[in-house]
C-alpha positions as a printed NumPy array, in Angstrom:
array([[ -9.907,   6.054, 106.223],
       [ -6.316,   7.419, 106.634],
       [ -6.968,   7.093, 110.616],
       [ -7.928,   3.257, 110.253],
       [ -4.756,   2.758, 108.422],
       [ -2.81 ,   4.093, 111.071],
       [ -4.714,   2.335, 113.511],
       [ -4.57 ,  -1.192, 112.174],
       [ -1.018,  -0.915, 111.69 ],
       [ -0.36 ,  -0.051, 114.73 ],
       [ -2.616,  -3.45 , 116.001],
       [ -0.797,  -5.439, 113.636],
       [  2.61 ,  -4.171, 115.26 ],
       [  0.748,  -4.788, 118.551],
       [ -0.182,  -8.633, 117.168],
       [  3.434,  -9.082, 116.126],
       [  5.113,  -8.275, 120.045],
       [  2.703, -10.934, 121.088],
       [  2.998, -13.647, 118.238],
       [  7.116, -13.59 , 119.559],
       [  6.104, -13.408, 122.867],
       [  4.1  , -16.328, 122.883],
       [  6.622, -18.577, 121.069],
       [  8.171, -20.08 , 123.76 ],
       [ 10.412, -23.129, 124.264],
       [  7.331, -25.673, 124.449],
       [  5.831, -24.383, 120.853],
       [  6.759, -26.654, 117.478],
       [  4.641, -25.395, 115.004],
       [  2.538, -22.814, 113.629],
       [ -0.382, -24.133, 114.366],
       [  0.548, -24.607, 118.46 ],
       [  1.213, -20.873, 117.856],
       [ -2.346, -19.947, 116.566],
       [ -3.831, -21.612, 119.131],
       [ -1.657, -20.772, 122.081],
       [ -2.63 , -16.73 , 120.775],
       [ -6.736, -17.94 , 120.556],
       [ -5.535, -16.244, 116.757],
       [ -7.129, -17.526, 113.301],
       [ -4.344, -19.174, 111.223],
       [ -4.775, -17.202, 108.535],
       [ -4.931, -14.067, 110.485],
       [ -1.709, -14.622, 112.109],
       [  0.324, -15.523, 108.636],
       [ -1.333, -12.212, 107.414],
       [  0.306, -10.189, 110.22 ],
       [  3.512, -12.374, 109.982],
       [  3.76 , -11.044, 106.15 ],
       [  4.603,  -7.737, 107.489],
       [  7.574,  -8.542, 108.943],
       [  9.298, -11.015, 106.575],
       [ 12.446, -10.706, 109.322],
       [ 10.256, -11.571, 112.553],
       [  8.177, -14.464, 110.645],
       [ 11.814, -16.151, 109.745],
       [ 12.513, -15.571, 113.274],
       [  9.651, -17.398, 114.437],
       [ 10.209, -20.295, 111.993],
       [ 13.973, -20.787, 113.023],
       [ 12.883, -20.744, 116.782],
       [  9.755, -23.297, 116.104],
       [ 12.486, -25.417, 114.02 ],
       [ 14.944, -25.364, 117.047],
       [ 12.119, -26.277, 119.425],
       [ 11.32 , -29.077, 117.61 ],
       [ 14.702, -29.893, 117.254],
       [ 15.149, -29.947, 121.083],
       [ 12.074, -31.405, 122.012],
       [ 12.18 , -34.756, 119.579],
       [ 13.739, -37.49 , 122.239],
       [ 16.729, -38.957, 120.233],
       [ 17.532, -42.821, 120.37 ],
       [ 20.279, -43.592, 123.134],
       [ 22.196, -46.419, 123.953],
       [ 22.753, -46.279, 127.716],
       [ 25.908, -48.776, 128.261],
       [ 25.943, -50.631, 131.479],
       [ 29.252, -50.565, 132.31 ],
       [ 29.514, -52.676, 135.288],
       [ 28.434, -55.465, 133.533],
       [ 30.578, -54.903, 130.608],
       [ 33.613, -54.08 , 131.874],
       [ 34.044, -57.982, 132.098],
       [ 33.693, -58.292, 128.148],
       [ 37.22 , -58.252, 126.623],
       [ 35.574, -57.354, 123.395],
       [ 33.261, -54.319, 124.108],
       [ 35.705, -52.141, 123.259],
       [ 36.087, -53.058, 120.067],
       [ 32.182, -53.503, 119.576],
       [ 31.485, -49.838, 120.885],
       [ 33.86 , -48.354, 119.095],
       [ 32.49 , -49.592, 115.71 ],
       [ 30.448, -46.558, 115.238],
       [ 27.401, -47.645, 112.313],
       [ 23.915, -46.5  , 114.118],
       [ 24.722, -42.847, 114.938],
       [ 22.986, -43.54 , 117.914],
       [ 24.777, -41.519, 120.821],
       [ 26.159, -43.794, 123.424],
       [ 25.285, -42.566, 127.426],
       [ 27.387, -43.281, 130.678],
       [ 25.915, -42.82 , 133.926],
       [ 28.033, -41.282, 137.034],
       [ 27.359, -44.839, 138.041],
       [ 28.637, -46.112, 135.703],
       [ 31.755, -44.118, 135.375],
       [ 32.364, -44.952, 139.204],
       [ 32.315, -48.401, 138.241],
       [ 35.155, -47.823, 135.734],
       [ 37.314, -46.129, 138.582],
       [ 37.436, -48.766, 140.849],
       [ 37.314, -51.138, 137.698],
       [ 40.616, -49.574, 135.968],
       [ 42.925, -50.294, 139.026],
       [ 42.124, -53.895, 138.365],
       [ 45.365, -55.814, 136.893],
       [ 44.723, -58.282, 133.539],
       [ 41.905, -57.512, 131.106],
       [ 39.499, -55.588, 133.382],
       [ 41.516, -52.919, 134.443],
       [ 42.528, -52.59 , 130.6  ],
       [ 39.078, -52.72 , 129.34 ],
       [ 38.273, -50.253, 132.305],
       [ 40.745, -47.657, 131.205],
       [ 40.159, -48.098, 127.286],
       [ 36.603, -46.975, 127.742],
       [ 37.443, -44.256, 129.809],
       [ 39.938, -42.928, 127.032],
       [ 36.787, -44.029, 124.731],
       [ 34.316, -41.531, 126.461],
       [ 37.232, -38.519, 126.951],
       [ 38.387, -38.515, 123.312],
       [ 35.217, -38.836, 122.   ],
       [ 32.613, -36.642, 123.39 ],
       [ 30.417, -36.146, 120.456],
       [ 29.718, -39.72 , 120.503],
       [ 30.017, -40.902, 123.962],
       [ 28.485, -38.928, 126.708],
       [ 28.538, -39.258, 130.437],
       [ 25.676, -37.865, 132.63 ],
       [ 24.773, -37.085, 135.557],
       [ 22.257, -39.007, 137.752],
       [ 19.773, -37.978, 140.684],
       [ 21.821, -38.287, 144.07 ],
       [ 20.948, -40.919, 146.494],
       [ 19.861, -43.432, 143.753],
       [ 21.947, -46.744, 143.542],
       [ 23.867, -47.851, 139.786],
       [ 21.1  , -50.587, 138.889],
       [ 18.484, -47.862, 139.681],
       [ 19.658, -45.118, 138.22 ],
       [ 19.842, -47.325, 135.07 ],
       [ 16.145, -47.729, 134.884],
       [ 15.365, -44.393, 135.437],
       [ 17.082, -42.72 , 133.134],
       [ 15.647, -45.261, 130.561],
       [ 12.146, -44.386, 131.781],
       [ 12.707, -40.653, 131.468],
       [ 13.858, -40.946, 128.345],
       [ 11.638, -43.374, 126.444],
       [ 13.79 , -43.687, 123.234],
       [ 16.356, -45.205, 124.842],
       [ 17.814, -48.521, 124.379],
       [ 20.151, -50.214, 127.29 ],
       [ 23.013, -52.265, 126.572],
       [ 23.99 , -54.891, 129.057],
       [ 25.328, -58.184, 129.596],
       [ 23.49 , -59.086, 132.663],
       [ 20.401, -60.596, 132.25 ],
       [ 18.907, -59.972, 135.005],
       [ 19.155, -56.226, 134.322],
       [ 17.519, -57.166, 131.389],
       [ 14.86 , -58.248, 132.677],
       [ 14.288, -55.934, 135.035],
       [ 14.495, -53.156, 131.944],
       [ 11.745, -55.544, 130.356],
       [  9.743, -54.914, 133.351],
       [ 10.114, -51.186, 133.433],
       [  9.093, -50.771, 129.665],
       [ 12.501, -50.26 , 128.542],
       [ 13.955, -51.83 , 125.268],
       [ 16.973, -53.448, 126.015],
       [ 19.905, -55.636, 124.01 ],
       [ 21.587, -58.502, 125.784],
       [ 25.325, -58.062, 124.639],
       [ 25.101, -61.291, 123.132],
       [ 23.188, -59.96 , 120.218],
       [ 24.395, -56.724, 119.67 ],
       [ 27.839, -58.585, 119.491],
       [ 26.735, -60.875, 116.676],
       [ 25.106, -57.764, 114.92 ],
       [ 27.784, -55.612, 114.907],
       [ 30.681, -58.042, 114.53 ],
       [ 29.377, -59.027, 111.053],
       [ 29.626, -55.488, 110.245],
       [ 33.312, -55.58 , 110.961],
       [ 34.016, -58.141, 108.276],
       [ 32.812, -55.77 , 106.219],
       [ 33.565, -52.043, 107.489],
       [ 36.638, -52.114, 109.686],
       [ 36.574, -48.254, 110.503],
       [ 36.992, -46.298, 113.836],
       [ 38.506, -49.7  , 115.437],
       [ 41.113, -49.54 , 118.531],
       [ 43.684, -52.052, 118.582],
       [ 47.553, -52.271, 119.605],
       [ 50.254, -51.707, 117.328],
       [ 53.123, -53.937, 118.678],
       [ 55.987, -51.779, 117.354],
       [ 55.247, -49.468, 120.042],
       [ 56.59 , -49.404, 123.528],
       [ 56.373, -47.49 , 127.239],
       [ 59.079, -46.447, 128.684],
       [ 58.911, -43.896, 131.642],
       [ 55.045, -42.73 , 130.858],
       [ 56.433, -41.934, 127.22 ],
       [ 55.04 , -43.843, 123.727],
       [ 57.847, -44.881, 121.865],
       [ 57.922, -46.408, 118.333],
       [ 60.82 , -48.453, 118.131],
       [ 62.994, -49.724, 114.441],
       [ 60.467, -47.625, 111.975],
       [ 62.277, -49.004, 109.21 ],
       [ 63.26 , -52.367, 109.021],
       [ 62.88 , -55.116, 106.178],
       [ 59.515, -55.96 , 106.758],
       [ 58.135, -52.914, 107.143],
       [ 58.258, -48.884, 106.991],
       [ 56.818, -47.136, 109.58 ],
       [ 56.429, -42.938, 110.032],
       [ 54.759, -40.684, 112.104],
       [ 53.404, -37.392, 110.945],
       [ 52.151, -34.951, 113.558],
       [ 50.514, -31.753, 112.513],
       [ 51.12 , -32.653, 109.143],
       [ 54.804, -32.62 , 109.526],
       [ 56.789, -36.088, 109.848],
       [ 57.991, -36.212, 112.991],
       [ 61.855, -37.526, 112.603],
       [ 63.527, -40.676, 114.322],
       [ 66.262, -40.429, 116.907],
       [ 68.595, -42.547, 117.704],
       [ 65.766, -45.254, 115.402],
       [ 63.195, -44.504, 117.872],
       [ 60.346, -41.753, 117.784],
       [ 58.308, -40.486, 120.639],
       [ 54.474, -40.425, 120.31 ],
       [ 52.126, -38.072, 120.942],
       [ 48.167, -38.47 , 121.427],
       [ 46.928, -37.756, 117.626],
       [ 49.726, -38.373, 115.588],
       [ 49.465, -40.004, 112.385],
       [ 50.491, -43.543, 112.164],
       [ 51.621, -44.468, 108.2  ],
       [ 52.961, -48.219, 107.888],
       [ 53.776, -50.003, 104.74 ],
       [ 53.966, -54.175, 105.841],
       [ 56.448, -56.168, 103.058],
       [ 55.777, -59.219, 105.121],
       [ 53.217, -60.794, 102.743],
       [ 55.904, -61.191,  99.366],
       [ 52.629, -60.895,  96.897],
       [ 51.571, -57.862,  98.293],
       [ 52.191, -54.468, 100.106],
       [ 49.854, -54.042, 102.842],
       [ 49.216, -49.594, 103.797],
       [ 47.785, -49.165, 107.3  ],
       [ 46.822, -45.772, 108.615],
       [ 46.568, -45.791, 112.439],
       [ 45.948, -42.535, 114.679],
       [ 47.387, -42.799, 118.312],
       [ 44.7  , -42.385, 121.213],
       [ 46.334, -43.774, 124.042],
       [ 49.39 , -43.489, 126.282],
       [ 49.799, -47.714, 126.593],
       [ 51.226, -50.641, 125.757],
       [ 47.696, -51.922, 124.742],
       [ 45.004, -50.192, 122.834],
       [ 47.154, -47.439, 121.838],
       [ 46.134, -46.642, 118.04 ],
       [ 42.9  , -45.775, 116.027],
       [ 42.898, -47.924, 112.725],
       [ 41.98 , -45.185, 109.936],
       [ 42.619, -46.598, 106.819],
       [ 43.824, -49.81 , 104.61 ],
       [ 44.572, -51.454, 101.573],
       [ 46.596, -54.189, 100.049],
       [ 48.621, -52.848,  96.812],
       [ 49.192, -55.865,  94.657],
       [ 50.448, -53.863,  91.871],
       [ 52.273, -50.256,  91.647],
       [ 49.207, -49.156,  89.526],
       [ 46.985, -49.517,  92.225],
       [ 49.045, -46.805,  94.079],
       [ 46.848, -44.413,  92.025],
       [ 43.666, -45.75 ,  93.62 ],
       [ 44.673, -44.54 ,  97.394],
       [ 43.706, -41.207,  98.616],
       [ 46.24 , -38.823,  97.456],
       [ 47.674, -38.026, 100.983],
       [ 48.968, -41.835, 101.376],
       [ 50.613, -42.046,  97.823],
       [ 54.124, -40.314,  98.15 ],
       [ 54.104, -42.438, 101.547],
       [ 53.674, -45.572, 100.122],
       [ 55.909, -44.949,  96.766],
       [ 58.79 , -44.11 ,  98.783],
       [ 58.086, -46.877, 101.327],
       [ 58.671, -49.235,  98.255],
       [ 61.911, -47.619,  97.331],
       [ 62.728, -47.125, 100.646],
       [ 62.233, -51.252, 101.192],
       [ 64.188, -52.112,  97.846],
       [ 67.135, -50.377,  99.314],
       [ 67.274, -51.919, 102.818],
       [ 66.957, -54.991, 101.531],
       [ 70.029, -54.701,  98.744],
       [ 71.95 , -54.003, 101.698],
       [ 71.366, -57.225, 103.62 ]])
């Protein structure tokens, strides 16, 4: 009996070299598993028991696979055709559906000859450029099979990857998407969708804070403090001082500005800068309209001292005028 003992262990040890061997990159589940080894179920969760490491092993690899082998839902942006929507910018860039957003090499190649454009294509053409650089967790460029035109490489990409969705404003891409199986939105309703969002949820929104200036490929944020408003930069999470009432920008800084303009209210904006330009040059983060100091309490506790001081700050200029 002692000799079987040592003999089935051994086979079980034997079992376990093949169970990990067998759990390749294709496998999502136990039961693949099993079957892949021609193995009872049962008799393969009895060997796994003696080796409480090597069955978690298995389990995180089987959870990875299926991970990696689940097609995700992606919007693949035509580009060419939407370079020639003013708005798109502002419509991509209203992140809501998680859903990662694909460029093709095509479609970047578009956007180079695009951005040398004067007037609102070559803007729009350089904003989603910045767009796809600064945010690569969300916007992804990839590559396409060589020799394949733009148009074509559109469609097969969305073939090969059946879970995506292609945004356009051409519709006779969107037809021909129809025609390949491929779900598609015309930009006209994805535009209406996510617009109404806006009204609601005005986060992760570019747009161009007029304060700010170019001069000689630098950002510069000219009169910060004047009567109608109080403006500071922090960068790092130190405030980056004014010289000569001007301050120089850098590509994340911290944009704080307090607007007096409206008399019944203050009106905090948090902006983050993403772009060396005249246009498109901040992130909005943050805002609210204080109508009363109470409701200074109610901000997030990094924008309070900002905005108290601001007030003061105000008060004082405008004794002095």
């Amino acid at each position: 009996m002692e000799k079987r003992s040592r003999r089935n262990k051994k086979e079980m040890q034997e079992d376990l070299i093949k169970i990990k061997m067998a759990c390749t990159e294709e496998i999502t589940s136990m039961t693949e598993l099993a079957k892949k080894l021609e193995m009872e179920y049962t008799c393969m969760q009895v060997t796994l028991k003696t080796s409480p490491e090597t069955k978690q092993q298995i389990q995180e690899k089987i959870a990875e696979n299926k991970r990696r082998n689940t097609p995700e839902r992606q919007l693949i942006i035509d580009a060419e055709s939407l370079v020639f929507v003013p708005k798109i910018l502002k419509i991509l860039s209203i992140d809501n559906s998680g859903i990662p957003k694909i460029f093709l090499k095509g479609a970047l190649d578009s956007l180079r000859v695009s951005k040398r454009e004067e007037g609102k294509i070559g803007d729009v053409a350089n904003s989603l450029i910045d767009l796809i650089y600064s945010n690569p967790s969300e916007y992804m460029a990839v590559p396409v099979q060589k020799g394949i035109g733009y148009r074509d490489s559109l469609y097969e990409y969305g073939k090969k990857h059946k879970k995506s969705i292609l945004l356009t404003a051409d519709k006779a891409k969107a037809i021909e998407a129809r025609m390949y199986g491929i779900e598609h939105i015309l930009y006209e309703t994805y535009k209406e969708k996510e617009e109404s969002t806006v009204k609601e949820k005005q986060k992760n929104t570019y747009t161009t804070l007029k304060s700010i200036i170019l001069e000689k490929g630098k950002l510069i944020l000219k009169n910060p403090y004047t009567n109608q408003k109080i403006i500071r930069v922090f960068r790092n999470g130190e405030e980056a001082k004014p010289n000569r009432n001007a301050i120089e920008l850098s590509l994340g800084d911290d944009v704080y500005l307090c607007s007096f303009k409206n008399k019944s209210c203050v009106t905090f904006i948090h902006y983050k800068v993403n772009r060396i330009s005249e246009s498109i040059n901040v992130k909005y983060i943050y805002s609210k309209k204080i109508y009363d100091r109470t409701q200074i309490q109610t901000l997030p506790s990094e924008y309070q001292q900002f905005v108290q001081e601001s007030i003061k700050q105000n008060l004082q200029i405008n004794n002095h005028t």
